[in-house]
N, C-alpha and C positions, 0 to 999 in steps of 0.2 A: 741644357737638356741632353739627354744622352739618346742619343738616335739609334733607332732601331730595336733599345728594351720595352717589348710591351709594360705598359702601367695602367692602374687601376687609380683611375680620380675623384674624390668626391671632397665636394665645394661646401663649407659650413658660413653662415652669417650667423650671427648674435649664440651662438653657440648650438646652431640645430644645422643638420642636413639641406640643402635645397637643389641642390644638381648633384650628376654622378653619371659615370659612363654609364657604357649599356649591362658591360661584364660583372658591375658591382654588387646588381642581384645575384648572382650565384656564388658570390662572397657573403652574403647577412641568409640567404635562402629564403629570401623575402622577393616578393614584385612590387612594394613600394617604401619607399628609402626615405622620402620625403620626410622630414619632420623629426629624424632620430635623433637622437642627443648624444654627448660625449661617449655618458658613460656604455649604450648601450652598444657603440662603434669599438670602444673599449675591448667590452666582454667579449668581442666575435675574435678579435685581432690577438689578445690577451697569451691565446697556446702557441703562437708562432710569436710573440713581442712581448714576452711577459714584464720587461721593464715599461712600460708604459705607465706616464705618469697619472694621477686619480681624474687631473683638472684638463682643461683644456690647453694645449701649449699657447702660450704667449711669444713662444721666441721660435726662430727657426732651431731644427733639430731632427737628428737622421740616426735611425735606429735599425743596427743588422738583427737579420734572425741567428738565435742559436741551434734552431732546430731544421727551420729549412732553408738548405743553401743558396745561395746566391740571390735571396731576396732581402730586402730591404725598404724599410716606412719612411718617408720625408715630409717634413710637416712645416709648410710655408703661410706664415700668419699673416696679415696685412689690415690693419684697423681691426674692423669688427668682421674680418672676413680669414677664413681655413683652409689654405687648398693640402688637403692630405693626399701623397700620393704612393700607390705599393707598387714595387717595382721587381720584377722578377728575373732574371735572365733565363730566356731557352735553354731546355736543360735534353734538348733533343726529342724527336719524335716518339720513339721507345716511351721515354716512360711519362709523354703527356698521353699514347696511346694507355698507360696502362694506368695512370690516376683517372683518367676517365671510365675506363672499365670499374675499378674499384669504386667510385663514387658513391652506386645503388646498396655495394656492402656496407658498407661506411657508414650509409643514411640506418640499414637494417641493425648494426649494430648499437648506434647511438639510442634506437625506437626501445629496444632491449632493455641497456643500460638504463635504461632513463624511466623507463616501465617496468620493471624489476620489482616483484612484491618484497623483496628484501633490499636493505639500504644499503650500499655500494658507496663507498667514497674514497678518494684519494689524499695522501697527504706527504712532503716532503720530508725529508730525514728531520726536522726539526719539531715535526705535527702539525706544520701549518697545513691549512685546507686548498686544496687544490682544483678539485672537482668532486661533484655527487650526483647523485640521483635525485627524482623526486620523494621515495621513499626516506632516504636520510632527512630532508627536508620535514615531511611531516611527521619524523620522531624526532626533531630540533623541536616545531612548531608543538608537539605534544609536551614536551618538557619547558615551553616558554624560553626558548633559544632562539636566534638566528640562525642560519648555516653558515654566515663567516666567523659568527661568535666561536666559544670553546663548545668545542665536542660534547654533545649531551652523554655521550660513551667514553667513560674514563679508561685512557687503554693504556698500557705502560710498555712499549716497544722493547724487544729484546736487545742487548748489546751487538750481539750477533747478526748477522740480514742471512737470517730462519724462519721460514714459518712458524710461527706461533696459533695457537689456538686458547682462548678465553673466554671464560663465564660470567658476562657481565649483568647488572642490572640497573631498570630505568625505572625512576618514579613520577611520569607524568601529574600534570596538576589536576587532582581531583579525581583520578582514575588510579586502577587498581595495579602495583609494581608488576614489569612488564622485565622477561628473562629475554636473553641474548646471549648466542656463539657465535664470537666474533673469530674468524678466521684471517689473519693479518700475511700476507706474501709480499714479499721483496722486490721491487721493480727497479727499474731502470733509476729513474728519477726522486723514487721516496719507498712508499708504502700503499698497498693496493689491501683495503678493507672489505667482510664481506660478513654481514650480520644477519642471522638466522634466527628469527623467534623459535624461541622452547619453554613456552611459558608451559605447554603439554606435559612436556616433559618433566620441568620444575614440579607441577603440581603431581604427577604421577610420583615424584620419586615422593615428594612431600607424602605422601596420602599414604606411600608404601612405608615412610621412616614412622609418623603417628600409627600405624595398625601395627608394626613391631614393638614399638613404645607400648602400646594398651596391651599385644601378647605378654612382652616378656613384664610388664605389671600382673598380670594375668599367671600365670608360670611361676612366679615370684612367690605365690604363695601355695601351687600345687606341693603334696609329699611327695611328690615321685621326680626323680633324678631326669633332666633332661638335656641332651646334645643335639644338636642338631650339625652336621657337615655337609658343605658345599657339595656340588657337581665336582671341584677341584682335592676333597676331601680334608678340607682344611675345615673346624672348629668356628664357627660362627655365633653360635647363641647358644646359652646354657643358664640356670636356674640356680636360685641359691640352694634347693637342695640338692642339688648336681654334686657341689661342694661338701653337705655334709655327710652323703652313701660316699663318695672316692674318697674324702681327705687329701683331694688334689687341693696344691695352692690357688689363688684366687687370679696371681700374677702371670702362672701358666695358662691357666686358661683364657686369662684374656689377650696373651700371648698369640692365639688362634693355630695351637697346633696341630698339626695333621693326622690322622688317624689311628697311625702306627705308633707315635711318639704319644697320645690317647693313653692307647694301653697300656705300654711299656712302665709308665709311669703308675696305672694302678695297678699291673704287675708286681714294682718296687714295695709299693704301698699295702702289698697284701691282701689289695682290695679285688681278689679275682681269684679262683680257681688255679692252681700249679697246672701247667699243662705239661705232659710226660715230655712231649720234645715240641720245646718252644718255638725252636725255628721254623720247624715247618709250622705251625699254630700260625704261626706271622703268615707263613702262604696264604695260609688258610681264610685269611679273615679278607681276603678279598673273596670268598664265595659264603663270606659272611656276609656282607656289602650286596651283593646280589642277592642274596637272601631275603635281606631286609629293603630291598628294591621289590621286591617281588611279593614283600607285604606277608613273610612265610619264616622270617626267621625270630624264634622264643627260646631262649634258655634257661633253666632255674642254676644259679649257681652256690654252691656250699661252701662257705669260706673257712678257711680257719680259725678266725674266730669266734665261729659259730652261729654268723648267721646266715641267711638264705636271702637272696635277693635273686630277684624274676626281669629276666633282660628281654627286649622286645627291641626287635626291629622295624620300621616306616619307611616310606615311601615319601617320597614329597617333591614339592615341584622342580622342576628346572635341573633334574637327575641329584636333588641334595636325599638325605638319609638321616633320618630319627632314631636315638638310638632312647629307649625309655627305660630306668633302673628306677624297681621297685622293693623297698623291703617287704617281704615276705616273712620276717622271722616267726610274728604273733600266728600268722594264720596257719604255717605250718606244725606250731607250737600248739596251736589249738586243735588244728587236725591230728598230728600226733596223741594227742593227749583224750581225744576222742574215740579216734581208732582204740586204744590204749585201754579205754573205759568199755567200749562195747568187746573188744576179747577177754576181759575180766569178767562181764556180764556172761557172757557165751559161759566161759569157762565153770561159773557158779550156778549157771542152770543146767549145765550138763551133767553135773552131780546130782540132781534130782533123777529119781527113781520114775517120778512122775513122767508122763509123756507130755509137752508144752507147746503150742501154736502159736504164734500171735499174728493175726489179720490186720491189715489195715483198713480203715471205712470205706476203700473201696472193691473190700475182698480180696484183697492179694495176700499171701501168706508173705509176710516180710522177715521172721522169727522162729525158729525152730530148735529144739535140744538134740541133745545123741538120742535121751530115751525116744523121742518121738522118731526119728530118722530110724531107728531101727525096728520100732513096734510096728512101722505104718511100712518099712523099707522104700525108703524116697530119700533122694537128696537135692533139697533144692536149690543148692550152689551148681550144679553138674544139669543142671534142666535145660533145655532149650528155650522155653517159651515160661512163664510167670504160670504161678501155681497158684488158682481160685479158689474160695471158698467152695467153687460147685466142683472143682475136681480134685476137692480132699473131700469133699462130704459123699463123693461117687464109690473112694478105695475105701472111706469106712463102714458104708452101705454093705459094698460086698464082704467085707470082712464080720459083718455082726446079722443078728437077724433079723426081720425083718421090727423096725419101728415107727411109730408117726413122728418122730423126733426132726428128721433133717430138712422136710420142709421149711420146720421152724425155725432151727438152726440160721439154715442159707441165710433167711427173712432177717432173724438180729442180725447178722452180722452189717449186712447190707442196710439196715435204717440207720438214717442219722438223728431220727430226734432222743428222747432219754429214755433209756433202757434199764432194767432192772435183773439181773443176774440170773441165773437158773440152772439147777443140773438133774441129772438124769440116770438112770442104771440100766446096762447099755450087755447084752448079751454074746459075746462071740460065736462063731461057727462053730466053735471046736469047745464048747460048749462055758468057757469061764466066763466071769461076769465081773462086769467093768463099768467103774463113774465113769461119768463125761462131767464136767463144771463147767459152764459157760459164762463170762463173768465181760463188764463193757472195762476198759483201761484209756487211757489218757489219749487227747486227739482223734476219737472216735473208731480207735479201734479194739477190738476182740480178743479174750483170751480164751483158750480153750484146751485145757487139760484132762489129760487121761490117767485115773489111777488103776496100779494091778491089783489084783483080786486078794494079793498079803492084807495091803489097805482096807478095801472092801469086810475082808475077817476081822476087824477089829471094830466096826461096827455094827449097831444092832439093826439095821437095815438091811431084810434080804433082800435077794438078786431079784428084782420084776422089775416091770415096766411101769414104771411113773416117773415124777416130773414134779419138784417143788424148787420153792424161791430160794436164792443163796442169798442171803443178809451182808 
């Protein structure tokens, strides 16, 4: 017996507890000891004697700590009887005052560890299991594992002792697969685990990858060219007709090139407007970018080829930018060509002698000749305000004499149900005498022509006041 080392005694028969000093409660952190078994004496003594064997010893056998100095386990068998005994040596007042002080943190930390909504476990350089929490336990227990079994988290340690970080996943039995970031840090002795559900997350991204999926399906078949760039301005989604307005390759674009390198390429391709001086153009389109953040920037562009395509810029979330290319060639082709038809129209009525009106059904003068612009001296391109039926029937009132005519006048023009034509012989001031024909034309508006008195001579209708039907 070694006189003067305090020891720590407890006495087993048939392989259970039955005596034990007084000090060996605050060894288990138990107030009754009675009745314990191998293994549970085991598990307490295990992180200072981890060689201890599974059974009960049969033979005498004395085991140092690795971890805390100068103690030491002695295990004295006798028949059916155990006297285990832990032996420490005084390691000085200093630091029994300061393991006693530490004890309450000790307890607080283990309460933490151990109640942790995330699973915590340890394991040695090789993955064997060391210690856990209860959470690791019931994500063993949820996958039909033990905790000393294999790790329900298939983790593959780095060569290196780095932290790593890993996205694992767990398929419990009967329950819906469950995501994990497992944080793995380097300890002294092995590996220190540290697992975060992000099923949240998994499913956020999931829900964000399917609504891209059903866009760019979606997009896939819009006619109009689409890019969209990151906050970082780099190329992230674009549409198959993206493809066929640039004649960019497929491989560049999926490439996810940056803004500059965008252009420069439908630059090459011809697919853009020559700009006088390119380089600054390139400044430039960073107040392109703000532009089209700002939901304000539209271009029509002319190409050399000859067509026109209509550039629009977007806004979008997370500081990214839509950039939308539309052909435009037809509509402008049509517009042109319209345009085109209504100044050949103009130009073929202003050859007439005749003076010519045309109202719209809601009495707006939309239509006019030279001869009319100069008989009535008006021009209604140069007007402030829209020219009515009541204030062209006001300057012919004052220019003729007096008739029951314009009442009537106003009234056709302004009915919409079906009208039947009429004209009239129509007196000047200054005393010649003048048709009026008033006749209904397409979409419900009004024609209304003045002839001069040459005309008038060649019929055998004198100059008075009446009013018959135009066929």
């Amino acid at each position: 017996m070694h006189v003067g080392i305090p020891e720590t005694v407890l006495l087993f028969r048939n392989g259970e507890v039955v005596d034990h000093t007084p000090d060996a409660a605050e060894l288990f952190n138990r107030t009754i000891l009675t009745g314990m078994g191998w293994d549970e004496v085991r598990e307490a003594l295990a992180p200072g004697f981890p060689e201890l064997p599974a059974d009960l010893p049969v033979s005498q056998m004395i085991w140092a700590s690795p971890t805390v100095p100068n103690a030491e386990l002695l295990a004295e068998p006798s028949a059916n009887r155990l006297h285990l005994r832990l032996r420490c040596t005084p390691d000085g007042a200093a630091n029994l005052f300061r393991a006693r002080c530490q004890t309450d943190e000790h307890a607080r930390l283990v309460d933490l560890s151990r109640n942790a909504p995330d699973a915590l476990w340890c394991t040695d350089v090789d993955g064997t299991l060391l210690w856990n929490n209860d959470a690791y336990e019931e994500l063993c227990k949820d996958a039909g594992k033990a905790a000393e079994d294999s790790s329900p988290i298939d983790l593959k340690l780095p060569a290196m002792r780095v932290e790593r970080t890993t996205r694992v996943s767990v398929k419990p039995n009967g329950q819906p697969q469950r995501w994990f970031e497992v944080v793995s840090r380097p300890v002294q002795d092995g590996w220190m685990h540290f697992a975060t559900s992000i099923d949240s997350l998994v499913n956020a991204e999931m829900a964000q990858r399917n609504f891209v999926q059903t866009l760019t399906k979606t997009f896939a078949h819009l006619p109009i060219g689409l890019a969209v760039f990151d906050r970082d301005r780099q190329l992230v989604l674009f549409n198959p007709a993206l493809v066929d307005l640039t004649h960019l390759p497929v491989d560049f674009l999926s490439a996810k090139p940056n803004l500059l390198s965008f252009f420069d390429h439908m630059r090459e391709n011809r697919m853009m407007p020559e700009p006088k001086n390119y380089a600054s153009w390139r400044d430039k389109l960073y107040d392109v970018v703000s532009a089209a953040r700002e939901d304000r920037y539209c271009e029509t562009w002319n190409l050399p080829s000859g067509l026109t395509y209509k550039i629009t810029g977007r806004p979008h979330p997370d500081g990214a930018v839509a950039f939308l290319i539309e052909d435009i060639s037809a509509e402008i082709s049509l517009t042109r060509r319209f345009r085109s038809e209504l100044e050949l129209t103009q130009s073929v009525l202003d050859c007439f002698e005749d003076a010519v009106a045309v109202f719209s059904r809601l009495g707006v003068l939309t239509f006019s000749n030279a001869a009319y612009r100069t008989q009535w001296d008006c021009d209604p391109d140069s007007a402030f305000a829209e020219i009515t039926i009541v204030d062209a029937t006001k300057d012919w009132q004052q220019a003729c004499d007096a008739s029951p005519i314009w009442p009537d006048l106003r009234e056709f023009v302004l009915t919409l149900r079906d009208r039947t034509g009429f004209e009239t012989v129509l007196i000047r001031k200054t005393g010649e005498p003048m048709r009026c024909v008033v006749q209904p034309v397409a979409a419900g508006a009004t024609l209304v022509r003045f002839s001069s008195v040459a005309v008038i001579s060649e019929h055998h209708q004198p100059p008075q006041k009446e009013q018959r039907a135009v066929g």
